[in-house]
C-alpha positions, 0 to 999 in steps of 0.5 A: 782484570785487563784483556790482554792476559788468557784464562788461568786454571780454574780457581786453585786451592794453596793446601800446606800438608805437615810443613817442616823447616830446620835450619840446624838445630832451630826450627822455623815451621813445625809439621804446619798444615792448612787450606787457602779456599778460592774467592776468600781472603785469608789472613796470615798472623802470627808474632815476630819469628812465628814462621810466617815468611819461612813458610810463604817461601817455602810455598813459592818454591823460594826455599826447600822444606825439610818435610812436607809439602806446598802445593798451589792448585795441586801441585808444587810451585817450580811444577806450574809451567808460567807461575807468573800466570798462576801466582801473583807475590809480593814478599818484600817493597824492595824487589827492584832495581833503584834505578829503574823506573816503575814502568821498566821495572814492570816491562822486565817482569812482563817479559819473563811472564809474556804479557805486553806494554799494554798490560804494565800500563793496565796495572800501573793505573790499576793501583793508583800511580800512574803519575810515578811510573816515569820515576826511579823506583829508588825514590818511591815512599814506602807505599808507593813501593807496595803498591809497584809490588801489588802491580808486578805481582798482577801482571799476570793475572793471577789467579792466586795472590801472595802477600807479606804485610802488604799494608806496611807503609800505607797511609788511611787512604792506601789501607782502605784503597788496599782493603777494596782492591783485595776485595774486588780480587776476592769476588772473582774468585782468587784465592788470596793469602795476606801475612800481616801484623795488623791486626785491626786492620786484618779483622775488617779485610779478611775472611778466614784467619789462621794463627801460628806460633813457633811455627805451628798452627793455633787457630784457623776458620771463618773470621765469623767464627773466631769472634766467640759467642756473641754477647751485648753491653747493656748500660741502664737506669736500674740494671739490677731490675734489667738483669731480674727481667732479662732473666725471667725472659731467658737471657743469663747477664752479669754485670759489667760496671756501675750502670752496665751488664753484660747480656749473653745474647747479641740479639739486641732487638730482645733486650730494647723489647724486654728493657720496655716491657720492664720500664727500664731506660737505657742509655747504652746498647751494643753487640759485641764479642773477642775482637781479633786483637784479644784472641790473637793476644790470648791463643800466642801468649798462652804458657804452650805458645809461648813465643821461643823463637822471638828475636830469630828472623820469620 
């Protein structure tokens, strides 16, 4: 993306290895560990005070863990030479001067990371407020403020990308522009880090998911792999004679209201041709399977997970 910045290190891995914060006697990140693949986007969740932004700073060599190790491409971030050119973060909207514009805001940050005017300009276009760049950032919405954030932290061109909650403060239209903009970076191979609490918004963005409580980690893979087993809603005229057919045909259902079962298969096309061999109508039919909402509600509120730190700072 833009012309003006060089190649950067060959699309480098995040690996966090038994990751440790105390603060006294209160534990922020508890032996944390995990992979950041290239070209996937991976989301971040976890509750209030779960140890979500300890553990961003911690890998971005903003704060010193008290055991373990962060490393981005195999090796600690205060160890790459240009940062700036390897790593792009956005921890927070409010990294600015108030009285500065957008675009000098970006010309500072494009000084300390060596890249030219041209590239600010680039980049200003690039998340959609070119029209703002002239204003104080002081008076920017809060999307406005995330997107100028999504700016600075690409002005290097980076091949990793590390963002807190970057869809705060975003309308319909900017959460589906953010949505298109991480997947276009994604395609080319970055590797790229979301912490969010949205979680709808999270399951149509994201590859892989990783979920923490209490600063230990609860669940990660592939957003695929996270949904369960895969299962169709079946709302017919005689679900009993449905379910009697379905069972002769292999497919174990269990009821699901009045007029509805629940199919133990995602396969629809079997269940319209087993529904029309049976001279049964059908008035509902769709897959389905735990949306990431119920999983995340599932994994964080079980009695081992149960959140101790709520109310302390993430």
């Amino acid at each position: 993306m833009g012309g003006t910045v060089p190649s950067q290190p060959d699309r480098p891995q995040i690996v966090v290895d038994r990751l440790t914060k105390r603060f006294g006697g209160f534990t922020a990140v508890d032996d944390l560990s995990f992979t950041v693949d290239p070209g996937r986007i991976t989301g971040f969740l976890g509750p209030n005070g779960a140890g979500k932004t300890t553990t961003l700073r911690m890998l971005l060599g903003l704060i010193r863990p008290t055991s373990g190790t962060a490393t981005i491409g195999g090796v600690p971030y205060a160890a790459i030479a240009q940062p700036q050119r390897v790593v792009g973060s956005a921890l927070e909207a409010t990294g600015f001067h108030p009285g500065r514009s957008g675009r000098n805001h970006l010309r500072v940050l494009a000084d300390t990371a060596g890249v030219t005017s041209r590239r600010v300009d680039e980049m200003l276009d690039l998340v959609g407020i070119p029209a703002a760049a002239n204003k104080r950032a002081g008076g920017y919405s809060m999307g406005m403020r995330q997107r100028l954030g999504l700016a600075a932290a690409m002005l290097g061109d980076p091949q990793v990308l590390i963002l807190d909650e970057p869809a705060n403060g975003l309308d319909p239209e900017g959460i589906r522009w953010l949505r298109g903009f991480l997947r276009h970076l994604s395609s080319e191979g970055r590797t790229i880090l979301v912490s969010s609490h949205m979680l709808q918004e999270v399951e149509q963005t994201v590859d892989d998911v990783l979920i923490i409580a209490n600063g230990s980690l609860v669940k990660q893979g592939p957003m695929s792999d996270l949904h369960g087993e895969a299962t169709s809603l079946v709302r017919s005229s005689d679900p009993a004679r449905l379910a009697a057919a379905l069972q002769e045909a292999g497919v174990a259902s269990s009821p699901a209201g009045e007029d509805a079962l629940t199919a133990l298969t995602g396969d629809l096309r079997r269940i319209g041709d087993v529904a029309l061999t049976a001279h049964v109508a059908l008035y509902e039919l769709r897959a389905q399977g735990a949306d990431l909402e119920q999983l995340f509600f599932e994994l964080t509120e079980s009695p081992e997970n149960a959140n101790r730190n709520l109310g302390e700072a993430s």
